[in-house]
PQR file of N, CA, C, O and H, with PARSE charges and radii, in Angstrom:
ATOM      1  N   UNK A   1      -2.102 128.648  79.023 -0.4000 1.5000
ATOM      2  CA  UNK A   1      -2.224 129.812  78.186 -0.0000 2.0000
ATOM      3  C   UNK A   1      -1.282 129.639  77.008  0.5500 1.7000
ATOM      4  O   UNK A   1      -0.133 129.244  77.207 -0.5500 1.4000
ATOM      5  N   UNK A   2      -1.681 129.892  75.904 -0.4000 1.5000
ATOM      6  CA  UNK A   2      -1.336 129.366  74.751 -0.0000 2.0000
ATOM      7  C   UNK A   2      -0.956 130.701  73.885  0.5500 1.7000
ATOM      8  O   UNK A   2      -1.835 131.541  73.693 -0.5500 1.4000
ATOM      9  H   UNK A   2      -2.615 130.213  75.742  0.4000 1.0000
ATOM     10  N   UNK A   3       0.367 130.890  73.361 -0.4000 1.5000
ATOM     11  CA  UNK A   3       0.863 132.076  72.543 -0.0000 2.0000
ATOM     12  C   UNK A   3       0.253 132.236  71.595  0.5500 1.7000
ATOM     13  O   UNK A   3       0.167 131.299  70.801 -0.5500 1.4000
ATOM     14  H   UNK A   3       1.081 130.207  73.516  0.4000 1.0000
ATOM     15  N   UNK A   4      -0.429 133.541  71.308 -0.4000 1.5000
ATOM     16  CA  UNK A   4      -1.386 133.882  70.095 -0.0000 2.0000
ATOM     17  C   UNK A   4       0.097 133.996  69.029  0.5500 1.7000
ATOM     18  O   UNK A   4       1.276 134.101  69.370 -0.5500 1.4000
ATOM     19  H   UNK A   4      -0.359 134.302  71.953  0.4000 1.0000
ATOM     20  N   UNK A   5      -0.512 133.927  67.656 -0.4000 1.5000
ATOM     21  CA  UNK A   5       0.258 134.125  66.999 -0.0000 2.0000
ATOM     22  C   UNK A   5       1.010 135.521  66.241  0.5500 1.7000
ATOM     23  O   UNK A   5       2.011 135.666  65.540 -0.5500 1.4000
ATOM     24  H   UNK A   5      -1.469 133.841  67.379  0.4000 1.0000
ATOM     25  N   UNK A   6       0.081 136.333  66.724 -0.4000 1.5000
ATOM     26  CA  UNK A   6       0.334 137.734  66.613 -0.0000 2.0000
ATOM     27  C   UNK A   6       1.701 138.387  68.123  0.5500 1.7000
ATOM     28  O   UNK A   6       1.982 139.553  68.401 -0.5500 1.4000
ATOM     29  H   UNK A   6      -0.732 136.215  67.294  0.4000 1.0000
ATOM     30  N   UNK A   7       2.179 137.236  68.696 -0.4000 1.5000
ATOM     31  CA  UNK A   7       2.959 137.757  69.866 -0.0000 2.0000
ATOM     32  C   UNK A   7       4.203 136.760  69.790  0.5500 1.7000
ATOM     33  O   UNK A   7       4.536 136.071  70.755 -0.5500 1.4000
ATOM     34  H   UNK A   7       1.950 136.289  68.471  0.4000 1.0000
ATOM     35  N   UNK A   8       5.137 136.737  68.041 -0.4000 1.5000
ATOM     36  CA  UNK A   8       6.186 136.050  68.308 -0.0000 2.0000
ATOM     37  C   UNK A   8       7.614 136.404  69.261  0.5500 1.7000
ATOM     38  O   UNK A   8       8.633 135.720  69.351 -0.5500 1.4000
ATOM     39  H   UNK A   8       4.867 137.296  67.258  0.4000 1.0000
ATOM     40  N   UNK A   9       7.360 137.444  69.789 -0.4000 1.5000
ATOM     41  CA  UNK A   9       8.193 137.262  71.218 -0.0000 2.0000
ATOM     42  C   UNK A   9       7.521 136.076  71.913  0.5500 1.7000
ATOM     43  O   UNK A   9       8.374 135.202  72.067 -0.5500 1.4000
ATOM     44  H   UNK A   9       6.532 138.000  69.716  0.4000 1.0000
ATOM     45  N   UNK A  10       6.570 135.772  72.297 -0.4000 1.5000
ATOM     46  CA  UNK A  10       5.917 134.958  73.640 -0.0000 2.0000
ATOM     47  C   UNK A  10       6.377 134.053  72.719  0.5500 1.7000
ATOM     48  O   UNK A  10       7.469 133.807  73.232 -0.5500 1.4000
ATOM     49  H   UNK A  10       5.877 136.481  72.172  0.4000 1.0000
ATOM     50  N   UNK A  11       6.338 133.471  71.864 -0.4000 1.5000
ATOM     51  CA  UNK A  11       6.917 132.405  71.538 -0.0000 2.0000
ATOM     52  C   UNK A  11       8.490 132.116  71.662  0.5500 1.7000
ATOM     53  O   UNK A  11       8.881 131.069  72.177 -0.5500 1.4000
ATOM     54  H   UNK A  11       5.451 133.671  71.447  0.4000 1.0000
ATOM     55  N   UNK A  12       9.255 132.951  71.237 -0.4000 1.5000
ATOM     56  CA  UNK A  12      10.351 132.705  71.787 -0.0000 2.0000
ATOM     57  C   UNK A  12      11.085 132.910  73.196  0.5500 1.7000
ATOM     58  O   UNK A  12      12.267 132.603  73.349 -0.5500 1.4000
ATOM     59  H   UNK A  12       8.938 133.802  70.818  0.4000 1.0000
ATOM     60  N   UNK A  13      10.354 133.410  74.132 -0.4000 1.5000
ATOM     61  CA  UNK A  13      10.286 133.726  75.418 -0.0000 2.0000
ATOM     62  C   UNK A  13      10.220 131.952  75.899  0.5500 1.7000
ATOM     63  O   UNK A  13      11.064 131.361  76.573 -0.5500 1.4000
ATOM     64  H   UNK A  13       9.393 133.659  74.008  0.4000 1.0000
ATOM     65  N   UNK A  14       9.387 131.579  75.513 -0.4000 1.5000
ATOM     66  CA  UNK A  14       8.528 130.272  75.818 -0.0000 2.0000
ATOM     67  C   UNK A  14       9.633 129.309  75.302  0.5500 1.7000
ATOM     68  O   UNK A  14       9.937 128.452  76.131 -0.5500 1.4000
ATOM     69  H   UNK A  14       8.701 132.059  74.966  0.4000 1.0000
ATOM     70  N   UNK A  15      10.296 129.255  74.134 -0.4000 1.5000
ATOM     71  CA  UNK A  15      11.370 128.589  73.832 -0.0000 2.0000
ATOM     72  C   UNK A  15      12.334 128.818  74.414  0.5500 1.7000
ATOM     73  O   UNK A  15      12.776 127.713  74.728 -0.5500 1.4000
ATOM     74  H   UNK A  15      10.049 129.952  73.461  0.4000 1.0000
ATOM     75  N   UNK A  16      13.107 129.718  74.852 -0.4000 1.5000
ATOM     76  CA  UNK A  16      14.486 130.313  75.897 -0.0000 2.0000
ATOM     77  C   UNK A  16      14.139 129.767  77.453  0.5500 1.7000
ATOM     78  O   UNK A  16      14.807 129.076  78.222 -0.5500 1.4000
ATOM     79  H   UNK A  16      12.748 130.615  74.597  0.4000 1.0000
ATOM     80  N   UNK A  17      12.917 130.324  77.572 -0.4000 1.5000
ATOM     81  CA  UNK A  17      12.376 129.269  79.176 -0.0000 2.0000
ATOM     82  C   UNK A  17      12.986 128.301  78.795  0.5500 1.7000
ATOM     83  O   UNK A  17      14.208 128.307  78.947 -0.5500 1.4000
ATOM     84  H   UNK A  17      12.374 130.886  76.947  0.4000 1.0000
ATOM     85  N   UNK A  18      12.246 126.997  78.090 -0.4000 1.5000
ATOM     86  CA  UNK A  18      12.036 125.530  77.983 -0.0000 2.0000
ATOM     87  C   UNK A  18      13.810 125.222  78.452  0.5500 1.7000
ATOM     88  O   UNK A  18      14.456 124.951  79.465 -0.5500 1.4000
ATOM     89  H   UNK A  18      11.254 126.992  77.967  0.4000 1.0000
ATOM     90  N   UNK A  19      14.033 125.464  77.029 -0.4000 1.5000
ATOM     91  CA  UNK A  19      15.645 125.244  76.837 -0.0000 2.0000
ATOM     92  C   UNK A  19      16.378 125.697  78.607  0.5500 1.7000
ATOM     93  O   UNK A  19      17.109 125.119  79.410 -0.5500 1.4000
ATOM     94  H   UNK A  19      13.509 125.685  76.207  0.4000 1.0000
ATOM     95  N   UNK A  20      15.835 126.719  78.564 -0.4000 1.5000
ATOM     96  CA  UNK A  20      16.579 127.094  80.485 -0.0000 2.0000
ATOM     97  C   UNK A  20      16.202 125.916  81.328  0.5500 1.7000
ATOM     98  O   UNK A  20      17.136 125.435  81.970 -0.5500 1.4000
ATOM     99  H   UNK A  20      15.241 127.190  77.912  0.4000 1.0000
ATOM    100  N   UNK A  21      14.943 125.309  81.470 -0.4000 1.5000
ATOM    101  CA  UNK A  21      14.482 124.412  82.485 -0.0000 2.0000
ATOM    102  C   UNK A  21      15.315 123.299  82.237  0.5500 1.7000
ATOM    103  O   UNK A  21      15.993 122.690  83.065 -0.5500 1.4000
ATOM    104  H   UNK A  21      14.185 125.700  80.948  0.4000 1.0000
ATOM    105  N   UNK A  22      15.177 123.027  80.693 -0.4000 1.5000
ATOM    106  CA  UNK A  22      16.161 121.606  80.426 -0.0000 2.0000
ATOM    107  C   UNK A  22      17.521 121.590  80.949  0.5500 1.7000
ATOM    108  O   UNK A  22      17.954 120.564  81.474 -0.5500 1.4000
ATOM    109  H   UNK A  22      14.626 123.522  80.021  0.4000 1.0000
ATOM    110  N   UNK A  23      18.286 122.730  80.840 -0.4000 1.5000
ATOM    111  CA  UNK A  23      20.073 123.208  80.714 -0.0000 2.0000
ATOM    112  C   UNK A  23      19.915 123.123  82.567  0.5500 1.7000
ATOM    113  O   UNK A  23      20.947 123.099  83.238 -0.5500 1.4000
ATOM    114  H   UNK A  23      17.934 123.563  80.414  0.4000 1.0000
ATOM    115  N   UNK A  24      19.092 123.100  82.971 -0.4000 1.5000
ATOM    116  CA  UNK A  24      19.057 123.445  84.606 -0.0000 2.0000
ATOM    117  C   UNK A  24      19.182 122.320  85.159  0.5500 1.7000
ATOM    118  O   UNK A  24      19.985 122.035  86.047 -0.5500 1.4000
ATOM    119  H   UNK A  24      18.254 123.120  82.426  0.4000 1.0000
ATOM    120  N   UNK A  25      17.852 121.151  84.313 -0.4000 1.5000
ATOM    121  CA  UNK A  25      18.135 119.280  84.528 -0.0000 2.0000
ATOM    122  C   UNK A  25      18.950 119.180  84.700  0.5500 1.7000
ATOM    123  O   UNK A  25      19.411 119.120  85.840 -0.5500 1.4000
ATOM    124  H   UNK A  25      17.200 121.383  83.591  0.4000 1.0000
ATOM    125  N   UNK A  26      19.823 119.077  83.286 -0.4000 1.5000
ATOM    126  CA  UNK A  26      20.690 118.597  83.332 -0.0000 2.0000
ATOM    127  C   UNK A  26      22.313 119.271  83.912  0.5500 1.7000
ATOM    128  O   UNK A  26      23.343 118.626  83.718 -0.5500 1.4000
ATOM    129  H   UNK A  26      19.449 119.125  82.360  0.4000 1.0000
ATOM    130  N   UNK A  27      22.322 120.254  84.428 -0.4000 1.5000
ATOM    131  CA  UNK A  27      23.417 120.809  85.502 -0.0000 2.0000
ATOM    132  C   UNK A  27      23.360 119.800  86.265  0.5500 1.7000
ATOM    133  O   UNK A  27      24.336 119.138  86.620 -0.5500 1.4000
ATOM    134  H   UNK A  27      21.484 120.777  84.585  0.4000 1.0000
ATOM    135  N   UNK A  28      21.946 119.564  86.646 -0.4000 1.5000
ATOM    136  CA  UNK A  28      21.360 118.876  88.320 -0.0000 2.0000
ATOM    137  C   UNK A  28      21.782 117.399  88.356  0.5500 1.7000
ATOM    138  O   UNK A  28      22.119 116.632  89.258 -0.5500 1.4000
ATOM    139  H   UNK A  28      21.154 120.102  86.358  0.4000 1.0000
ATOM    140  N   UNK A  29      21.630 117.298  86.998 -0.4000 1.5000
ATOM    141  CA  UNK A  29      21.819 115.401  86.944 -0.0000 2.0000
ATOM    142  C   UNK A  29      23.591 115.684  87.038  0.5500 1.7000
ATOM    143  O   UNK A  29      24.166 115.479  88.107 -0.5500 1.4000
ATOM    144  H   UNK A  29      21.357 117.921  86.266  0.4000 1.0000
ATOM    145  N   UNK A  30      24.151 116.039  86.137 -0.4000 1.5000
ATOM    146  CA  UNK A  30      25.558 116.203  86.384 -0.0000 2.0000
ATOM    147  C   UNK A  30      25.723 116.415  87.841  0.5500 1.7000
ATOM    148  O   UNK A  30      26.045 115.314  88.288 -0.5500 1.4000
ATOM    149  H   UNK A  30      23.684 116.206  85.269  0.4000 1.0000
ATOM    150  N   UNK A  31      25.677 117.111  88.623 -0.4000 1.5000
ATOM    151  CA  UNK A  31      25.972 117.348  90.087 -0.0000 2.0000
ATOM    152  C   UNK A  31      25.871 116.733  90.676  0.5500 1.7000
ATOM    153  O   UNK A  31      26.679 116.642  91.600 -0.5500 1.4000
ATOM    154  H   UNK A  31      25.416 118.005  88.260  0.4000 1.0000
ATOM    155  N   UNK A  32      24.509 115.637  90.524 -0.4000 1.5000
ATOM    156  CA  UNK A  32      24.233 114.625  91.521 -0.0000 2.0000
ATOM    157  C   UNK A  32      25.449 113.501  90.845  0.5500 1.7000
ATOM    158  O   UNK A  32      26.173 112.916  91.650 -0.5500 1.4000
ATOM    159  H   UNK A  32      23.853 115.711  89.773  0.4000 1.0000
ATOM    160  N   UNK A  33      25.564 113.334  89.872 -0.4000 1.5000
ATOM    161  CA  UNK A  33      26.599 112.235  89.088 -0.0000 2.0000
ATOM    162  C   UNK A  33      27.803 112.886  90.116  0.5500 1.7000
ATOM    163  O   UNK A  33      28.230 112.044  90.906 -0.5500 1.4000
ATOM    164  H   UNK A  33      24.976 113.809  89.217  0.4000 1.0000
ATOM    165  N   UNK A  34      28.157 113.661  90.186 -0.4000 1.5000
ATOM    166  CA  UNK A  34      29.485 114.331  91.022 -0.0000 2.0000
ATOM    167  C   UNK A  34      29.350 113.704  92.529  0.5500 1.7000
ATOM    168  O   UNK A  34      30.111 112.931  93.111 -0.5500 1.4000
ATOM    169  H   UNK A  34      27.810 114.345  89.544  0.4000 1.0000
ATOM    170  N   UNK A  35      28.276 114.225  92.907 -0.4000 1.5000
ATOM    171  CA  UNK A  35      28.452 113.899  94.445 -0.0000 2.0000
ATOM    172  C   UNK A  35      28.486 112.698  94.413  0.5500 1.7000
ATOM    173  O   UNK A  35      29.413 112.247  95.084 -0.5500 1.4000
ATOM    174  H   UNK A  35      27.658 114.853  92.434  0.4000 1.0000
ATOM    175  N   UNK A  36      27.795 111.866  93.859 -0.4000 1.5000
ATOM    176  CA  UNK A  36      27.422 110.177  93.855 -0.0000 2.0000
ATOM    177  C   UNK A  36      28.733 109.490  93.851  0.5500 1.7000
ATOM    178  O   UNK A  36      29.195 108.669  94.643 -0.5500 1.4000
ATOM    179  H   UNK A  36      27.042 112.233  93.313  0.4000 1.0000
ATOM    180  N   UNK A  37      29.173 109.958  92.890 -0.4000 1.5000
ATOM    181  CA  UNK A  37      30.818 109.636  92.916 -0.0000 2.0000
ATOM    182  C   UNK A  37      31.858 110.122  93.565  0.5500 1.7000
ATOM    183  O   UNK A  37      32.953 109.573  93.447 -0.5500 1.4000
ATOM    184  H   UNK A  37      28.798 110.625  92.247  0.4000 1.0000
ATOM    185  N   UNK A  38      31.761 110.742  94.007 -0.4000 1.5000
ATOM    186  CA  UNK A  38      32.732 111.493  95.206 -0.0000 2.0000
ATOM    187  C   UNK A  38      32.141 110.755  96.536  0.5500 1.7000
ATOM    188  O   UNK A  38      32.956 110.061  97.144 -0.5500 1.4000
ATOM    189  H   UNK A  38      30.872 111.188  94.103  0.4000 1.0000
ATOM    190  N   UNK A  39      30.953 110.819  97.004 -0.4000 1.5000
ATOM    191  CA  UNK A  39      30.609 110.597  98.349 -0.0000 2.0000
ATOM    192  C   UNK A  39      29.890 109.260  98.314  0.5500 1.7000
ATOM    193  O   UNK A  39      29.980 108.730  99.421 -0.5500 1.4000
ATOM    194  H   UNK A  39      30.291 111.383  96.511  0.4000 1.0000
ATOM    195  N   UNK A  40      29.122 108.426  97.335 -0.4000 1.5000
ATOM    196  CA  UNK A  40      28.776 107.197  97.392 -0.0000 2.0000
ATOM    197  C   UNK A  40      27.651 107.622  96.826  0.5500 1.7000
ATOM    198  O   UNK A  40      27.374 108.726  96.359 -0.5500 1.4000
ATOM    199  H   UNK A  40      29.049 108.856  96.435  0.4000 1.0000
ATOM    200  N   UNK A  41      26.800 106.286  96.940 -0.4000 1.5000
ATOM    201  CA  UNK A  41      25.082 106.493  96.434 -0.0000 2.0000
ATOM    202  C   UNK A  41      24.397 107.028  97.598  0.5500 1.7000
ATOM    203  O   UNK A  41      24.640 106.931  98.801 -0.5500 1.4000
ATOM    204  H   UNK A  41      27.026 105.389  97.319  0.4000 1.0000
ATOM    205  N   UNK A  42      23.674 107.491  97.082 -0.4000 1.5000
ATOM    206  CA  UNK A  42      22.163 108.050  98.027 -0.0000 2.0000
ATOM    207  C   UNK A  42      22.309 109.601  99.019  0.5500 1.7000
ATOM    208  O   UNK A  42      21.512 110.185  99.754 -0.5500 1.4000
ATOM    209  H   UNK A  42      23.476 107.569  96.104  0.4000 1.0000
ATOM    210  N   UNK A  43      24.040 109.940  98.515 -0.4000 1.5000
ATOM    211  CA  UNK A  43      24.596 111.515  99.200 -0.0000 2.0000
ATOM    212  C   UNK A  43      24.026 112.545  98.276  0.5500 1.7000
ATOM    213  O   UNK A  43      24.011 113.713  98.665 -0.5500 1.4000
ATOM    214  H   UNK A  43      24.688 109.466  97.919  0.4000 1.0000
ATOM    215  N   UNK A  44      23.421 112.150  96.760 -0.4000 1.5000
ATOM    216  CA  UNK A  44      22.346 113.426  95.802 -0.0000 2.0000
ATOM    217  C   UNK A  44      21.209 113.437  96.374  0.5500 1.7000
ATOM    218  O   UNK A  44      20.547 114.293  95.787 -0.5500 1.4000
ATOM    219  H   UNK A  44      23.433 111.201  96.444  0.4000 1.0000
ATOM    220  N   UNK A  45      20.350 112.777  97.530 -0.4000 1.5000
ATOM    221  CA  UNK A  45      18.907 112.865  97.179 -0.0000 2.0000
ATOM    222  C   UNK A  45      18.509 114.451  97.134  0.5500 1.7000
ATOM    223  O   UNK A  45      17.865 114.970  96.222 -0.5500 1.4000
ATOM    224  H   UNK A  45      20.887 112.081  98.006  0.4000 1.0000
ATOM    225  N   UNK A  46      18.989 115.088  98.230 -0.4000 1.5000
ATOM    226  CA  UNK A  46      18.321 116.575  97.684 -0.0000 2.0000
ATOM    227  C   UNK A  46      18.349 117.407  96.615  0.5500 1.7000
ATOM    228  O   UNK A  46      17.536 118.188  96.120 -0.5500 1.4000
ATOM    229  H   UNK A  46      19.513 114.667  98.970  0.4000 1.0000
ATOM    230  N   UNK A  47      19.301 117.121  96.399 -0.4000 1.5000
ATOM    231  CA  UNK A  47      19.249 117.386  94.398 -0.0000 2.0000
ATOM    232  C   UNK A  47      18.362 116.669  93.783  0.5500 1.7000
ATOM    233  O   UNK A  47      17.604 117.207  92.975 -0.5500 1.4000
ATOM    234  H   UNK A  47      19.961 116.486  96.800  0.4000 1.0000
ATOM    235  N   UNK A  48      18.285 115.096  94.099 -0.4000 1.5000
ATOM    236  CA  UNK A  48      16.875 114.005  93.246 -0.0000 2.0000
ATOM    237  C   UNK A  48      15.701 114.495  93.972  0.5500 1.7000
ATOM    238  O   UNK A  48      14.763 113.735  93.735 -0.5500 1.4000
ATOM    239  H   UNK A  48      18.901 114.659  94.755  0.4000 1.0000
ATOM    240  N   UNK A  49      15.411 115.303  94.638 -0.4000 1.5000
ATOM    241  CA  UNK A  49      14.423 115.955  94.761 -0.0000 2.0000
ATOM    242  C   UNK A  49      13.931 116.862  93.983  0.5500 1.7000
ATOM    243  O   UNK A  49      12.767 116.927  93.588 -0.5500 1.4000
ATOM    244  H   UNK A  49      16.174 115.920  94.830  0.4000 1.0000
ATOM    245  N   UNK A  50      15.206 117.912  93.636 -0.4000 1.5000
ATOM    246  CA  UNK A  50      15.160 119.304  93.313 -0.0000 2.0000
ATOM    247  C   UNK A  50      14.386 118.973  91.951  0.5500 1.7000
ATOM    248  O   UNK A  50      13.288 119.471  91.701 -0.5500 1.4000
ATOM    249  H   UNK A  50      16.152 117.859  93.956  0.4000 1.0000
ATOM    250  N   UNK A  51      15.114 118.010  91.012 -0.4000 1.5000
ATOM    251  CA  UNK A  51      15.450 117.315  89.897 -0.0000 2.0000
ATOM    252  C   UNK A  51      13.642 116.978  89.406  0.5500 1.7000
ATOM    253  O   UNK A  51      13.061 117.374  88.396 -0.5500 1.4000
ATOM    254  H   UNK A  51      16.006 117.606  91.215  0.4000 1.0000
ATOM    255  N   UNK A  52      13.123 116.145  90.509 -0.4000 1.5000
ATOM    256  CA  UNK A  52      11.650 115.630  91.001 -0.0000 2.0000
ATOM    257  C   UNK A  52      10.951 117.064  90.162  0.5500 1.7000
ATOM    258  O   UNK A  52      10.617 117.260  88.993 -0.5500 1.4000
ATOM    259  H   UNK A  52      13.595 115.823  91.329  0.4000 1.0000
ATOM    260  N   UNK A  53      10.932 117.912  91.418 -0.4000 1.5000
ATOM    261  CA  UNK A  53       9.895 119.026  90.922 -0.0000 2.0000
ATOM    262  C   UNK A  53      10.312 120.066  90.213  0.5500 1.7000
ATOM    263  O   UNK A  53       9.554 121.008  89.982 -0.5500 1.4000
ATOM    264  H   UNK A  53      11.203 117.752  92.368  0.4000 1.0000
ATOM    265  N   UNK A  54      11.514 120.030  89.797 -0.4000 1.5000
ATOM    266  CA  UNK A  54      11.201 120.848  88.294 -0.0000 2.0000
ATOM    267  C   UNK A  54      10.495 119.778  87.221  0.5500 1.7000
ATOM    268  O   UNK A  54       9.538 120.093  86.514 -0.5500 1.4000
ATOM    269  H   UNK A  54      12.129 119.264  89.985  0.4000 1.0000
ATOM    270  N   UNK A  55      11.052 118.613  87.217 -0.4000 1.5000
ATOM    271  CA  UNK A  55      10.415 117.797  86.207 -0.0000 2.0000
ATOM    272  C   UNK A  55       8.593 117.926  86.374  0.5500 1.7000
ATOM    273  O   UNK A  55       7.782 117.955  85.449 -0.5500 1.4000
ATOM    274  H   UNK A  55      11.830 118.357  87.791  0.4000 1.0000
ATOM    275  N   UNK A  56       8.321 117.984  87.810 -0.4000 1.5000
ATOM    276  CA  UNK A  56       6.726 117.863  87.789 -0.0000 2.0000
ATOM    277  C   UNK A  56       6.275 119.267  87.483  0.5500 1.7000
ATOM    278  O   UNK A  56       5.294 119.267  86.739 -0.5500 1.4000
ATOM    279  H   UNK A  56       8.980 117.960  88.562  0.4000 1.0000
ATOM    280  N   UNK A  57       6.638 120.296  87.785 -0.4000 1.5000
ATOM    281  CA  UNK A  57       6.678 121.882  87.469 -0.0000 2.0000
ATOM    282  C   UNK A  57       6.660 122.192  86.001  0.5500 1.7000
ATOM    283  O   UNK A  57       6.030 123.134  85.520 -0.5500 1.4000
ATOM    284  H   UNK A  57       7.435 120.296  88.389  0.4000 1.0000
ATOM    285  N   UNK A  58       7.428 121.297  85.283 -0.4000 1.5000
ATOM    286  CA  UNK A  58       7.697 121.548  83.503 -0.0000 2.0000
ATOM    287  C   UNK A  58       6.801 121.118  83.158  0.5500 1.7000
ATOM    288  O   UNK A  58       6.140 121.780  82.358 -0.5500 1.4000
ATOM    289  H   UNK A  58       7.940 120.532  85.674  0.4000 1.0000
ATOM    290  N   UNK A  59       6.203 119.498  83.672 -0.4000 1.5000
ATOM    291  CA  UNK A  59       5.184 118.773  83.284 -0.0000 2.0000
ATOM    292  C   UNK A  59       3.648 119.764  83.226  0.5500 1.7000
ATOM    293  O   UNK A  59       2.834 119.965  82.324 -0.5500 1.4000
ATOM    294  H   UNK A  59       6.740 118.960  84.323  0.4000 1.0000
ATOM    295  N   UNK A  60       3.719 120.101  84.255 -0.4000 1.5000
ATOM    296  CA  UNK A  60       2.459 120.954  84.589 -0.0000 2.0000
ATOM    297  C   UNK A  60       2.039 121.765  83.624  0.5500 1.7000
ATOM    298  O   UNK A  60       0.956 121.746  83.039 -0.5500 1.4000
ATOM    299  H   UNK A  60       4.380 119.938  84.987  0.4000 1.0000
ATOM    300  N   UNK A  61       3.558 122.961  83.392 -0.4000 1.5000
ATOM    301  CA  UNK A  61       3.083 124.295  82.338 -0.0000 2.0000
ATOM    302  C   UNK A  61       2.839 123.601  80.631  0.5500 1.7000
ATOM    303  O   UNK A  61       2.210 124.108  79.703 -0.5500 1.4000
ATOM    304  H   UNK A  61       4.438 122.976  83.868  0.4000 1.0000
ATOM    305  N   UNK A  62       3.636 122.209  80.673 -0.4000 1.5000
ATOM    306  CA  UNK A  62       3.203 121.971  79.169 -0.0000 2.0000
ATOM    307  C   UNK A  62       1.987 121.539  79.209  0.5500 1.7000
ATOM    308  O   UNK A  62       1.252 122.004  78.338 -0.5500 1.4000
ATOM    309  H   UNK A  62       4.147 121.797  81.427  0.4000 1.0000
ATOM    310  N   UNK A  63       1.373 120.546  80.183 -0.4000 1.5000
ATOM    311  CA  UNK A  63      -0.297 120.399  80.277 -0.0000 2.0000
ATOM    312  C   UNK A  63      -1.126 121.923  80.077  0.5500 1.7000
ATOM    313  O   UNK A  63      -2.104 122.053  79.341 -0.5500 1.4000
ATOM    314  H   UNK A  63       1.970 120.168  80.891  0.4000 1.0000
ATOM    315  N   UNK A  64      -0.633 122.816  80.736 -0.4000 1.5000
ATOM    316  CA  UNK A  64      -1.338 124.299  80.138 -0.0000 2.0000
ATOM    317  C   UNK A  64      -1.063 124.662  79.505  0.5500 1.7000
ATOM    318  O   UNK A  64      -1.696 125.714  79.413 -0.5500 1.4000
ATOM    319  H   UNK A  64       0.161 122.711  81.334  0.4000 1.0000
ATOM    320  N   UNK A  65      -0.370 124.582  78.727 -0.4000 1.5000
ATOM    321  CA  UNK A  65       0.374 125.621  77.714 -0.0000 2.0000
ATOM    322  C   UNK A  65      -0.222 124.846  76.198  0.5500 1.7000
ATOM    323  O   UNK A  65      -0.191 125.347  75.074 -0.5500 1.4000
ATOM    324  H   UNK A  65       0.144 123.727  78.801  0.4000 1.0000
ATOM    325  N   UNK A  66      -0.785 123.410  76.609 -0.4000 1.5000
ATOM    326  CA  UNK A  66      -1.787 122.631  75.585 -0.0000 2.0000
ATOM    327  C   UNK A  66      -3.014 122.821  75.515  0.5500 1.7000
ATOM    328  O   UNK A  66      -3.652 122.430  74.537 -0.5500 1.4000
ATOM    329  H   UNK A  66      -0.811 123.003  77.522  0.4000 1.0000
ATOM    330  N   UNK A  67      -3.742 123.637  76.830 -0.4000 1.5000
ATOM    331  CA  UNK A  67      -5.128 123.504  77.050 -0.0000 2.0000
ATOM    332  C   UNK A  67      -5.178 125.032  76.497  0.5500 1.7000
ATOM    333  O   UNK A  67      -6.254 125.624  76.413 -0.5500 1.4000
ATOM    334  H   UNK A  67      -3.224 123.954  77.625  0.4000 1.0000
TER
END
């Protein structure tokens, strides 16, 4: 679903999301960089999960948000 142009809130709604999903990545990548280094490799995977499906979740709404 695609912001008409008569609804520039939804557009900036849609920009404050984005920017939130990104600022959220990258908390996640930082954290896992924390534990990794504190506890060794392979002690983030549930975070490289978390990390996984927001990335496939973001992927998704921009495939709709094109159609």
């Amino acid at each position: 679903m695609s912001p008409s142009p008569s609804h520039p809130d939804d557009v900036r709604i849609a920009d404050n999301l984005r920017r939130t999903v990104e600022l959220t990545e990258l908390g996640l990548a930082l954290r896992r960089a924390v534990i990794e280094q504190r506890d060794g490799p392979g002690e983030g995977e549930g975070i490289a999960q978390v990390m996984h499906e927001i990335r496939l979740a973001k992927e998704q709404a921009w495939r709709q948000s094109q159609s």
